[in-house]
N, CA, C, O and CB atoms as a CASP TS submission, in Angstrom:
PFRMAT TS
TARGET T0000
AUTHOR 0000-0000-0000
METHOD Language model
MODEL 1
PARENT N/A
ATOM      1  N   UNK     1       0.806  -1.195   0.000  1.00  0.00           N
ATOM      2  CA  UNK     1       0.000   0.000   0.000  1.00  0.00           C
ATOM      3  C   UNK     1       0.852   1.263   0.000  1.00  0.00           C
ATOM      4  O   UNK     1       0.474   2.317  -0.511  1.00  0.00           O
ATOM      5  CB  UNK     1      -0.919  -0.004   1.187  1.00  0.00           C
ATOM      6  N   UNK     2       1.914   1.106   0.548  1.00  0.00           N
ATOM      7  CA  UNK     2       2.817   2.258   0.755  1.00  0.00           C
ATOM      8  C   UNK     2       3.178   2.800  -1.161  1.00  0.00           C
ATOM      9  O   UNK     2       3.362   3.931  -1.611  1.00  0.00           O
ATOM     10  CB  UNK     2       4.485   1.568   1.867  1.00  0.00           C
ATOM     11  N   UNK     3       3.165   1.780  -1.700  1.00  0.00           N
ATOM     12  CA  UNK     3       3.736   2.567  -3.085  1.00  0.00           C
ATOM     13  C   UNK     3       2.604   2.850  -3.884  1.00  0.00           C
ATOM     14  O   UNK     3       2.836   3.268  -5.018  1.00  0.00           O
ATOM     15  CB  UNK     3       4.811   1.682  -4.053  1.00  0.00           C
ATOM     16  N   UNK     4       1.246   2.688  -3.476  1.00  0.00           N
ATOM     17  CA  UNK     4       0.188   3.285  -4.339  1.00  0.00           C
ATOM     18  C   UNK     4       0.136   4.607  -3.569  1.00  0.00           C
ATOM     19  O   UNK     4       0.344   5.521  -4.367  1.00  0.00           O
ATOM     20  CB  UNK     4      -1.317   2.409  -4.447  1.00  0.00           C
ATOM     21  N   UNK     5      -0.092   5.133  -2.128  1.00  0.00           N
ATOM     22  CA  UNK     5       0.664   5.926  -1.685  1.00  0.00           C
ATOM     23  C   UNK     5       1.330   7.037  -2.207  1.00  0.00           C
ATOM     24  O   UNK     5       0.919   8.174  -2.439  1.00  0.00           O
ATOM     25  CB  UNK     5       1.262   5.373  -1.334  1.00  0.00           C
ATOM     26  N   UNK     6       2.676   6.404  -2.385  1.00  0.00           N
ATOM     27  CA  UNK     6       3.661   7.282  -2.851  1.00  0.00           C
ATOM     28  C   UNK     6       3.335   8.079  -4.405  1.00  0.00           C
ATOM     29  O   UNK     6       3.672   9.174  -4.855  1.00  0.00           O
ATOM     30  CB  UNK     6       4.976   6.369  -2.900  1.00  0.00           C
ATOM     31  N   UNK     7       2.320   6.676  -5.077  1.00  0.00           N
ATOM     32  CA  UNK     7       2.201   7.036  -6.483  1.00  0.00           C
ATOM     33  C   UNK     7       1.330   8.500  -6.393  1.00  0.00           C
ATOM     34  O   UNK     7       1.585   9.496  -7.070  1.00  0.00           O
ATOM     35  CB  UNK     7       1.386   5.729  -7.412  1.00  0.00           C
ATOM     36  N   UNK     8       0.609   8.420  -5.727  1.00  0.00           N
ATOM     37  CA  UNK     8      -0.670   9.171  -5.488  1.00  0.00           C
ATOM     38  C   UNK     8      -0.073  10.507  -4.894  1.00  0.00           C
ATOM     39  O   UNK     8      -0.494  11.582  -5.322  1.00  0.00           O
ATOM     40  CB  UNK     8      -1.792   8.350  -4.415  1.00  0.00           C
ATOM     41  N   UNK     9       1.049  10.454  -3.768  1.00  0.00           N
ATOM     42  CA  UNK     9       1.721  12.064  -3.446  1.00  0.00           C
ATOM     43  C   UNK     9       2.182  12.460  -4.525  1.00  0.00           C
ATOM     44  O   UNK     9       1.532  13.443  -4.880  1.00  0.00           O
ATOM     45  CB  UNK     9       2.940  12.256  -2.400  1.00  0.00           C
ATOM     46  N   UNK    10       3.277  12.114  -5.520  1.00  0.00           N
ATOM     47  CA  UNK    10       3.985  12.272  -6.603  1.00  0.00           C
ATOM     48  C   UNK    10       3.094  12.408  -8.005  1.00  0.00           C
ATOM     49  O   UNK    10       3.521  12.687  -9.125  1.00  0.00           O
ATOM     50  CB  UNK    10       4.913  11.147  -6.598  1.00  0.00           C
ATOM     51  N   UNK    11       1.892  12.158  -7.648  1.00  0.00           N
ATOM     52  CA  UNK    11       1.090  12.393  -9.168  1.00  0.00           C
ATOM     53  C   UNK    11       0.754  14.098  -9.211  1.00  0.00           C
ATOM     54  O   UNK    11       0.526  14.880  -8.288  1.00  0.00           O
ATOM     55  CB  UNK    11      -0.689  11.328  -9.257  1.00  0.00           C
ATOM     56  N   UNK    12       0.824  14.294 -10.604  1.00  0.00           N
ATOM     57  CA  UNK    12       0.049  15.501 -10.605  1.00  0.00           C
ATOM     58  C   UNK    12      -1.690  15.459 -10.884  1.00  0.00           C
ATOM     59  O   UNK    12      -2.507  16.225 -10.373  1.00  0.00           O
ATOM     60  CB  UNK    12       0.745  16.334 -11.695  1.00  0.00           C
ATOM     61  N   UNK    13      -1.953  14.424 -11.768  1.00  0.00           N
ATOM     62  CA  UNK    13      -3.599  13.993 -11.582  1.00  0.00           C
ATOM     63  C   UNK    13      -3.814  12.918 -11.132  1.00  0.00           C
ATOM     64  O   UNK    13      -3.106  11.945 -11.391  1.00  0.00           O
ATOM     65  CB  UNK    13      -4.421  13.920 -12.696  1.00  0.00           C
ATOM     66  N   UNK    14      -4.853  12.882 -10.357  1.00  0.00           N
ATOM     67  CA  UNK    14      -4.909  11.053  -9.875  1.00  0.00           C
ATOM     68  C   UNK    14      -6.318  10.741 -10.674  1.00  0.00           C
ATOM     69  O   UNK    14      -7.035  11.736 -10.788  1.00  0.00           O
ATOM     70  CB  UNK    14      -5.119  10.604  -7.678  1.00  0.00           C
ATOM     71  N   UNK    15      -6.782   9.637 -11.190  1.00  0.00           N
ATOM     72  CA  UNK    15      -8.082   9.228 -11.882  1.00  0.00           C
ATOM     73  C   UNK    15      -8.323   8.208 -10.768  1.00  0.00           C
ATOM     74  O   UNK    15      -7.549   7.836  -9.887  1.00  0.00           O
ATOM     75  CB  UNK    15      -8.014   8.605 -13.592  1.00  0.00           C
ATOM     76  N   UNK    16      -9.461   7.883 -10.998  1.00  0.00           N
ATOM     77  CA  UNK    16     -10.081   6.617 -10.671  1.00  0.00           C
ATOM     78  C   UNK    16     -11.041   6.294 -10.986  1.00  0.00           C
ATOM     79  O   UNK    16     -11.997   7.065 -11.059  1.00  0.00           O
ATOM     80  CB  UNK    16     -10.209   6.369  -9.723  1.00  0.00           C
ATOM     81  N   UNK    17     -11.112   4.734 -11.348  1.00  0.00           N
ATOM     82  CA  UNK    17     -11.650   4.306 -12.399  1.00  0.00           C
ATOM     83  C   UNK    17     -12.967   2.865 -11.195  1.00  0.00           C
ATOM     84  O   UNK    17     -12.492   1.936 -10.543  1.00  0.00           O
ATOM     85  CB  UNK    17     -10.061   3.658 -13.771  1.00  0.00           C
ATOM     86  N   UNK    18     -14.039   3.088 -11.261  1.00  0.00           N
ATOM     87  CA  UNK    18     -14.937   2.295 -10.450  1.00  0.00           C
ATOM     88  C   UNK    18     -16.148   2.198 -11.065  1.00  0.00           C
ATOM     89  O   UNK    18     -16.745   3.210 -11.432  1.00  0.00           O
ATOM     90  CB  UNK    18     -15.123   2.792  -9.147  1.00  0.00           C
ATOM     91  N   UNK    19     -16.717   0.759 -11.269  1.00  0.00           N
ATOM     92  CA  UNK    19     -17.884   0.702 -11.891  1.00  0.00           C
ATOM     93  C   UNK    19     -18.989   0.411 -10.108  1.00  0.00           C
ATOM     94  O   UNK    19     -18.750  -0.016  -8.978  1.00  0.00           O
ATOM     95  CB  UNK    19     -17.784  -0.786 -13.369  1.00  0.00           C
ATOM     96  N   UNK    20     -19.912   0.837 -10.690  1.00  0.00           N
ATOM     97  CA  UNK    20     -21.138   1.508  -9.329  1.00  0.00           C
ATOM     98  C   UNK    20     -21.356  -0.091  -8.239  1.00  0.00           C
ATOM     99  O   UNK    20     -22.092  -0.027  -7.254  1.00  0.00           O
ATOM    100  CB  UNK    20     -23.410   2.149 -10.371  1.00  0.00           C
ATOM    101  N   UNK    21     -20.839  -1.023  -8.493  1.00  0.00           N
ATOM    102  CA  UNK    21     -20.765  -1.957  -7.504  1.00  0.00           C
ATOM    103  C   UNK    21     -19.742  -1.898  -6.555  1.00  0.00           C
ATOM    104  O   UNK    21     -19.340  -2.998  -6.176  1.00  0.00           O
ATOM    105  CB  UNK    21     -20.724  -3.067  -8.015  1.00  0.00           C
ATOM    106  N   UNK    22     -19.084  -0.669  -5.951  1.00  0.00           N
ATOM    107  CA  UNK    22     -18.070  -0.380  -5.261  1.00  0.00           C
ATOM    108  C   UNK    22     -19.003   0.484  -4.485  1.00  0.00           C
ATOM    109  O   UNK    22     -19.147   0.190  -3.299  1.00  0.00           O
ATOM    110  CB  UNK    22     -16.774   0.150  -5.955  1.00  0.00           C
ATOM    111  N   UNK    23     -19.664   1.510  -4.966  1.00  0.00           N
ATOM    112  CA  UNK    23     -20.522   2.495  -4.150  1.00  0.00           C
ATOM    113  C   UNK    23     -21.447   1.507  -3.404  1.00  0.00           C
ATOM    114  O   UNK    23     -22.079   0.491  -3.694  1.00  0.00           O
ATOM    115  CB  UNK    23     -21.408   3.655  -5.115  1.00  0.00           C
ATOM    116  N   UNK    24     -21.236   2.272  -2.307  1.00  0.00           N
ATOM    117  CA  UNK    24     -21.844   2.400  -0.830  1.00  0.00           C
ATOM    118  C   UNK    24     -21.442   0.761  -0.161  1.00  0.00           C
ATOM    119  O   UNK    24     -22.110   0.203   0.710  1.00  0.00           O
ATOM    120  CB  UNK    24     -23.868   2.776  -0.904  1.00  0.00           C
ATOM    121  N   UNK    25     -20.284   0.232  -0.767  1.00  0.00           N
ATOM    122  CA  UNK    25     -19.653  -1.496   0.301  1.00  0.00           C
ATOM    123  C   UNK    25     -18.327  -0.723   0.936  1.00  0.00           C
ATOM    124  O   UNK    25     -17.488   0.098   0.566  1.00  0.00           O
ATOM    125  CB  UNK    25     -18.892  -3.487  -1.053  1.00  0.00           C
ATOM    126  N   UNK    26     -18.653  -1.483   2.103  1.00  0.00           N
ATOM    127  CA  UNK    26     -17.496  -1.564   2.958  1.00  0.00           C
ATOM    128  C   UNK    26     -16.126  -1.573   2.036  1.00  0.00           C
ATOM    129  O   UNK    26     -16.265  -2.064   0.916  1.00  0.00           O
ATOM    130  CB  UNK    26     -17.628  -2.909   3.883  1.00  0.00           C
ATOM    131  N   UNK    27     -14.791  -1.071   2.397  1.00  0.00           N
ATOM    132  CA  UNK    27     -13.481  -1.396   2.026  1.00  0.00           C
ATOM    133  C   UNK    27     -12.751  -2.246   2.352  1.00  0.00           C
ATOM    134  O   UNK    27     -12.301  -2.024   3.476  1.00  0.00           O
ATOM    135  CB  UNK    27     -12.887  -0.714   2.150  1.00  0.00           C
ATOM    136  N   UNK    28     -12.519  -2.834   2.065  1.00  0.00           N
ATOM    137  CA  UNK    28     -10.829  -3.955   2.509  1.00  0.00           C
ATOM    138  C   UNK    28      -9.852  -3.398   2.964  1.00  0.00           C
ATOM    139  O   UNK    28      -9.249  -3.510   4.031  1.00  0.00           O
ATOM    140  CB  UNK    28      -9.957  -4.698   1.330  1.00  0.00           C
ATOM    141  N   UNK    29      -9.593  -2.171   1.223  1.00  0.00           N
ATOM    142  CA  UNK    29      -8.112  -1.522   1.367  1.00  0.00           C
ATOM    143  C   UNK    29      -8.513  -0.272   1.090  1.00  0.00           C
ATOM    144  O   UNK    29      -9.418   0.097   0.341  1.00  0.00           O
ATOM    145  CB  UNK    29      -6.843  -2.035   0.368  1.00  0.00           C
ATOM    146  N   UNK    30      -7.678   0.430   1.834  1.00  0.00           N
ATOM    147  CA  UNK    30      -8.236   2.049   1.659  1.00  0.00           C
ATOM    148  C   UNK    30      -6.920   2.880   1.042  1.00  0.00           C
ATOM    149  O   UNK    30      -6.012   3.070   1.851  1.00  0.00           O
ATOM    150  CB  UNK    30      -8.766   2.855   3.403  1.00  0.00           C
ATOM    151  N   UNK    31      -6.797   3.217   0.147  1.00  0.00           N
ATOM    152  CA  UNK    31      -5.710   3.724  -0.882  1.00  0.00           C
ATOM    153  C   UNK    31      -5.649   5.086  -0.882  1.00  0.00           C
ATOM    154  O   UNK    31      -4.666   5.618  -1.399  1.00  0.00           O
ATOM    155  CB  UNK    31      -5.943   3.313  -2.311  1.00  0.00           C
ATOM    156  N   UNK    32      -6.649   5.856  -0.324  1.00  0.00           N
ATOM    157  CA  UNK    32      -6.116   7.342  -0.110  1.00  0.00           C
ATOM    158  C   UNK    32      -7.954   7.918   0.258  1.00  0.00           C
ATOM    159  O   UNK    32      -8.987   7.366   0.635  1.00  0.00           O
ATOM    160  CB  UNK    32      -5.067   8.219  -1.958  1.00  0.00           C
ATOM    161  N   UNK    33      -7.508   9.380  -0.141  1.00  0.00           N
ATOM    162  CA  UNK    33      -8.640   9.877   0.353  1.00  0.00           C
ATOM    163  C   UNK    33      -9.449  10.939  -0.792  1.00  0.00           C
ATOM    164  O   UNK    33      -8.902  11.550  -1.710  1.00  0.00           O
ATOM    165  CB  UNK    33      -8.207  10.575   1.718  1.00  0.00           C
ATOM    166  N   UNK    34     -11.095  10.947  -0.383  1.00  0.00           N
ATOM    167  CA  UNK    34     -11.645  11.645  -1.260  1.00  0.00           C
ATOM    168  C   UNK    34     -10.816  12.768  -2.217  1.00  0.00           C
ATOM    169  O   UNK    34     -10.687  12.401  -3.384  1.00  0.00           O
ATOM    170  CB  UNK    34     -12.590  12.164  -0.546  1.00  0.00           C
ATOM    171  N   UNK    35     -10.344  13.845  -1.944  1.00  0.00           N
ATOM    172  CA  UNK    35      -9.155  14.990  -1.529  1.00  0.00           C
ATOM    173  C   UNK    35      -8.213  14.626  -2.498  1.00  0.00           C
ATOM    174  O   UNK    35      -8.256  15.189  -3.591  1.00  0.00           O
ATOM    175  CB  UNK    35      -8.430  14.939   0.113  1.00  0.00           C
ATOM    176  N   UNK    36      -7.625  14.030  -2.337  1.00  0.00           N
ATOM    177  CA  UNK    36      -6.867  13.242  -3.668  1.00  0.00           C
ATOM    178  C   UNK    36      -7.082  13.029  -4.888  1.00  0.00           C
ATOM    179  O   UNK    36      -6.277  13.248  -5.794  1.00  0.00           O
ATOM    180  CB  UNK    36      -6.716  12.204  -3.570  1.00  0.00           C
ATOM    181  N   UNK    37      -8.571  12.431  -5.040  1.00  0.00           N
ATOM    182  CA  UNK    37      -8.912  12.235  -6.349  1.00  0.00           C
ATOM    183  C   UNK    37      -9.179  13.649  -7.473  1.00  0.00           C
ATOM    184  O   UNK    37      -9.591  14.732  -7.059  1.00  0.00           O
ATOM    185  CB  UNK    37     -10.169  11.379  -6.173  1.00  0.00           C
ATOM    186  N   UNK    38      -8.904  13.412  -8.704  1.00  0.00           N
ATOM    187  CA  UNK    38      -8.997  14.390  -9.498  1.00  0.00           C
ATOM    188  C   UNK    38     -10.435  14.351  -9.983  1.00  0.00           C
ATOM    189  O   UNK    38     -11.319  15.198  -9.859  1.00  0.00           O
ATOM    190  CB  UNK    38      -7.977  14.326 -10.509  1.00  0.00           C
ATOM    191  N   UNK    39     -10.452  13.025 -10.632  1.00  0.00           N
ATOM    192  CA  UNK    39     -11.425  13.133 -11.521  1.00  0.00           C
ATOM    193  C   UNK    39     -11.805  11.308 -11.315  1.00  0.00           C
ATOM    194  O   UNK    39     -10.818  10.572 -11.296  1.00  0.00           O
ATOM    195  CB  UNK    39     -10.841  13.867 -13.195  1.00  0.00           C
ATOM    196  N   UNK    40     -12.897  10.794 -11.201  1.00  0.00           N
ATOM    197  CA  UNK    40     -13.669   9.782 -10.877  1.00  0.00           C
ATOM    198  C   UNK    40     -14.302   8.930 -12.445  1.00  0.00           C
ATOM    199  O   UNK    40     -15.213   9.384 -13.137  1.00  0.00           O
ATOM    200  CB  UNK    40     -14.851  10.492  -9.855  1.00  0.00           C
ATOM    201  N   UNK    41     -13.726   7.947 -12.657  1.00  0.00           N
ATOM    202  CA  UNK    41     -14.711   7.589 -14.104  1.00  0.00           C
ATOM    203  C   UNK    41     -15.383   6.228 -13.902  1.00  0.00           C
ATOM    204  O   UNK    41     -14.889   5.205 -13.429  1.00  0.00           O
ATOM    205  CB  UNK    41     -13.716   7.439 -15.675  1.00  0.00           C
ATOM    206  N   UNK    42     -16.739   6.462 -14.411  1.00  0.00           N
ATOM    207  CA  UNK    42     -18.100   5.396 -13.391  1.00  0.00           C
ATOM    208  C   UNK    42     -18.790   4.809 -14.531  1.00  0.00           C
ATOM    209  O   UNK    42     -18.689   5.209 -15.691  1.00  0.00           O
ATOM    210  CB  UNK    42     -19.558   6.422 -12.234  1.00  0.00           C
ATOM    211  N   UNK    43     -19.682   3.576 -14.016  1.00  0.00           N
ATOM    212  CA  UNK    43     -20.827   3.259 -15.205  1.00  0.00           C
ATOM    213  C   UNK    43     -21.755   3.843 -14.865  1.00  0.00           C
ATOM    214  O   UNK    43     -22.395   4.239 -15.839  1.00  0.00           O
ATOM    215  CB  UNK    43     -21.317   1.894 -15.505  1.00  0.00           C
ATOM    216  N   UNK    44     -22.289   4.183 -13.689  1.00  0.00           N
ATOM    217  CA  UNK    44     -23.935   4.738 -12.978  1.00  0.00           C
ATOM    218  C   UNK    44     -23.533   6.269 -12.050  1.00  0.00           C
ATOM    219  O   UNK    44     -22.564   6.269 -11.291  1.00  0.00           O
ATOM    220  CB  UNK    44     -24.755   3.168 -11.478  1.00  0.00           C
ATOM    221  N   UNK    45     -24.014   6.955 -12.151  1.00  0.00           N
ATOM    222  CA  UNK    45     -24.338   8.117 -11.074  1.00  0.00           C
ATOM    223  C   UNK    45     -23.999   7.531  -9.712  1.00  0.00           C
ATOM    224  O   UNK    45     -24.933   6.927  -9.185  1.00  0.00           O
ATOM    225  CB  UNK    45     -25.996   8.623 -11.080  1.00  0.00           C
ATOM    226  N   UNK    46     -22.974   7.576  -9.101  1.00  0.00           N
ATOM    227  CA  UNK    46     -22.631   7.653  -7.912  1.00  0.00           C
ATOM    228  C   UNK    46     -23.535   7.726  -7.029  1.00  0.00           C
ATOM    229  O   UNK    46     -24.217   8.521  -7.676  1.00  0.00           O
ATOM    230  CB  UNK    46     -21.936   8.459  -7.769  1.00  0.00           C
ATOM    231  N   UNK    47     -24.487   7.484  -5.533  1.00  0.00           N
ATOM    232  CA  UNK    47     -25.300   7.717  -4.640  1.00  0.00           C
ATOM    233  C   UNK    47     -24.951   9.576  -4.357  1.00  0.00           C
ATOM    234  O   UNK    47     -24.025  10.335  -4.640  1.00  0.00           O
ATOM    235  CB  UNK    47     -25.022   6.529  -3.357  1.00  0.00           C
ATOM    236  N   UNK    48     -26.273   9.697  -3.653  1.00  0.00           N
ATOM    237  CA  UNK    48     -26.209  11.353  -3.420  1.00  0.00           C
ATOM    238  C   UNK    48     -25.392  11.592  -2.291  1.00  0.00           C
ATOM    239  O   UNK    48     -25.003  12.759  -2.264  1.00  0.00           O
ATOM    240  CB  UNK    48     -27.671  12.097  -3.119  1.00  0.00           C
ATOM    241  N   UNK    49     -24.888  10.706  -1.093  1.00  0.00           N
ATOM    242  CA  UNK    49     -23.659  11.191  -0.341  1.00  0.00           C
ATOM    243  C   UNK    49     -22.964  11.066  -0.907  1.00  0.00           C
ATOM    244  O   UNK    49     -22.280  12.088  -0.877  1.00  0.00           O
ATOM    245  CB  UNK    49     -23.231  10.824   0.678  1.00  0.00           C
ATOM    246  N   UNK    50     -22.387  10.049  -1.845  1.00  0.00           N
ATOM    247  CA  UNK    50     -20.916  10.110  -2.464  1.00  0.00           C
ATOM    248  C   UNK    50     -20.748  11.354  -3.388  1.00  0.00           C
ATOM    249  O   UNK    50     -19.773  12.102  -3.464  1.00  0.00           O
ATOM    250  CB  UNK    50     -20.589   8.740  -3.377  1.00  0.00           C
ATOM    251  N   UNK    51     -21.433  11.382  -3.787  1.00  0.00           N
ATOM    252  CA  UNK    51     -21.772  12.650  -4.935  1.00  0.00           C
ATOM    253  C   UNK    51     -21.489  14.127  -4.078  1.00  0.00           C
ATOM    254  O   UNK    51     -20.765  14.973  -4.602  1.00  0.00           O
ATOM    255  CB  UNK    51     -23.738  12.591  -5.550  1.00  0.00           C
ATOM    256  N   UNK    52     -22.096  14.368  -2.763  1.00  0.00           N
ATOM    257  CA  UNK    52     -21.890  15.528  -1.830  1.00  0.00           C
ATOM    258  C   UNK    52     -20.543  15.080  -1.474  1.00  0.00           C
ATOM    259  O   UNK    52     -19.907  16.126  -1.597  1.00  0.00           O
ATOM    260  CB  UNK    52     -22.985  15.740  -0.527  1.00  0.00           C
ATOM    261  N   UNK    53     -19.733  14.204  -1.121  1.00  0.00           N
ATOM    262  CA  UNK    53     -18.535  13.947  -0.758  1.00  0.00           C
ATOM    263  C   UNK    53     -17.621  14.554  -2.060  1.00  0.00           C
ATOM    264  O   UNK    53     -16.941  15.580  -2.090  1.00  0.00           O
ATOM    265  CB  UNK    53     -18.416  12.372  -0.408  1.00  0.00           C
ATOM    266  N   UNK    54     -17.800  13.781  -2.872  1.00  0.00           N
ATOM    267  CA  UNK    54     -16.975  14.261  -3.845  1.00  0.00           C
ATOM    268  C   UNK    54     -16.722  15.468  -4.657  1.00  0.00           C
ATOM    269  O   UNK    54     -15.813  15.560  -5.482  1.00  0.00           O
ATOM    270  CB  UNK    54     -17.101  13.633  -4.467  1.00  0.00           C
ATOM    271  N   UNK    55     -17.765  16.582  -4.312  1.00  0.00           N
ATOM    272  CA  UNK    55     -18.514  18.148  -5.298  1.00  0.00           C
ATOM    273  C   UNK    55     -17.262  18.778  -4.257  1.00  0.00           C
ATOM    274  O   UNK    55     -16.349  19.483  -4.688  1.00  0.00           O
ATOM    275  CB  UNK    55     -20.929  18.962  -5.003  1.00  0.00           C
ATOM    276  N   UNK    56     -17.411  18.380  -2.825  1.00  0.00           N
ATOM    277  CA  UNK    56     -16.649  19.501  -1.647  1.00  0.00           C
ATOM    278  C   UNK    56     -15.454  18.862  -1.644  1.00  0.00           C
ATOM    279  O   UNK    56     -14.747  19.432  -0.813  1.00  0.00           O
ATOM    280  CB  UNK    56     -17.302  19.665   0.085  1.00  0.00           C
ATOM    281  N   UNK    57     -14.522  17.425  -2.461  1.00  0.00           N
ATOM    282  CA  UNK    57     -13.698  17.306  -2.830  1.00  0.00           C
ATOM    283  C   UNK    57     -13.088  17.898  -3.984  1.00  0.00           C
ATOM    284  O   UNK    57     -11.960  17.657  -4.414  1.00  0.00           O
ATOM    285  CB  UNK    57     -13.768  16.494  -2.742  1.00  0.00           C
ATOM    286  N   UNK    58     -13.932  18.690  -4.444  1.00  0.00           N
ATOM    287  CA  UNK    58     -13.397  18.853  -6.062  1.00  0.00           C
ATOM    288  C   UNK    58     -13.168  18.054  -6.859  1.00  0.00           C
ATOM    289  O   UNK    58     -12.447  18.383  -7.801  1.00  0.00           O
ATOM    290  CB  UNK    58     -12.388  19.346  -6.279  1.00  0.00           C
ATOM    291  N   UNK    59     -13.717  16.645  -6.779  1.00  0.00           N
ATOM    292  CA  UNK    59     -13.404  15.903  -7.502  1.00  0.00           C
ATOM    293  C   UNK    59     -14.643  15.637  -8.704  1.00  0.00           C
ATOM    294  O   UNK    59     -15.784  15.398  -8.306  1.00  0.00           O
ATOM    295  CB  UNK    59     -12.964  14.885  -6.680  1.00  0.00           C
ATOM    296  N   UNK    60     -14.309  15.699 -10.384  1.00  0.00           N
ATOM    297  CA  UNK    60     -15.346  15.210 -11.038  1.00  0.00           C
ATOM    298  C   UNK    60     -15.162  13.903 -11.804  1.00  0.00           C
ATOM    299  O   UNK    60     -14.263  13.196 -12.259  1.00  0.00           O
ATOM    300  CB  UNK    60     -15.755  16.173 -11.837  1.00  0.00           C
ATOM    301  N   UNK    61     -16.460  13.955 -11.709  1.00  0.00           N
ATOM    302  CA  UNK    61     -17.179  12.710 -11.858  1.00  0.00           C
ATOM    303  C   UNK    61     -17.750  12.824 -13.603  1.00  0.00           C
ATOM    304  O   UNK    61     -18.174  13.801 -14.220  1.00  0.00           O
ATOM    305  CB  UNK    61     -18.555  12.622 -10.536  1.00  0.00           C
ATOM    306  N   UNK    62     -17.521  11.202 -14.098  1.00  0.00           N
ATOM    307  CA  UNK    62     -17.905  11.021 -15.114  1.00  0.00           C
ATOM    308  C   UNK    62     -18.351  10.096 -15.343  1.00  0.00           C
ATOM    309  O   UNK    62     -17.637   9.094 -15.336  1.00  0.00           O
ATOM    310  CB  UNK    62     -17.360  11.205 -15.727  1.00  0.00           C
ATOM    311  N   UNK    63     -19.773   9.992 -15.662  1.00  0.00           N
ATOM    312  CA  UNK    63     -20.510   8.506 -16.168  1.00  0.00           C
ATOM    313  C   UNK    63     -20.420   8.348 -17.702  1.00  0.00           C
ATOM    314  O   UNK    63     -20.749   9.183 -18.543  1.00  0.00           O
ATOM    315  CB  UNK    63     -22.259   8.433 -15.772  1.00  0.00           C
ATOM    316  N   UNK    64     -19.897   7.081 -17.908  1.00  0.00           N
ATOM    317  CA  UNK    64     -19.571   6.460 -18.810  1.00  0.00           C
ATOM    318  C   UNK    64     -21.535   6.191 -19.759  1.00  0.00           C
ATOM    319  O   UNK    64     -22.616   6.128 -19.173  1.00  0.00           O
ATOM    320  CB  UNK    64     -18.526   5.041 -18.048  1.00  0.00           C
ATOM    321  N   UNK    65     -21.404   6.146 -20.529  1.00  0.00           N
ATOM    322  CA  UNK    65     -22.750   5.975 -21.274  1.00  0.00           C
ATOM    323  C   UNK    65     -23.091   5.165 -22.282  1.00  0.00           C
ATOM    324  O   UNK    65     -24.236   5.191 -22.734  1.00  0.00           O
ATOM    325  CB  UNK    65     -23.078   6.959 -21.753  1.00  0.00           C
TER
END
C-alpha cells in the first residue's frame, strides 16, 4: 500500500476508475482519500452522499454511457 501511496503524493492527476458496484460497500483496502482524487470515471451516477462527498472534494465525476 505504501507505493500506491507514494504514487498518489507524486502524481500531478490522480483518476479513478470504479464501476457503481463499489458504491456504498465496505473497504478492505483504503488507498487514499476523497481529496486526492482528481477526476472519478463510473458506469452509474454515484449515490447522493458520495456525490456531496466528492462536489466539496473537487473531484469530477464522469458517467460512462
Amino acid at each position: 500500500m505504501r507505493v500506491a501511496e507514494a504514487i498518489i503524493q507524486h502524481a500531478r492527476t490522480v483518476f479513478l476508475a470504479a464501476d457503481n458496484s463499489k458504491f456504498g460497500r465496505p473497504t478492505l483496502v483504503r488507498q487514499g482519500h476523497p481529496d486526492q482524487i482528481d477526476a472519478l470515471f463510473t458506469d452509474a451516477p454515484p449515490p447522493a452522499n458520495m456525490t456531496e462527498t466528492l462536489t466539496t472534494a473537487n473531484c469530477q465525476v464522469y458517467v460512462a454511457q
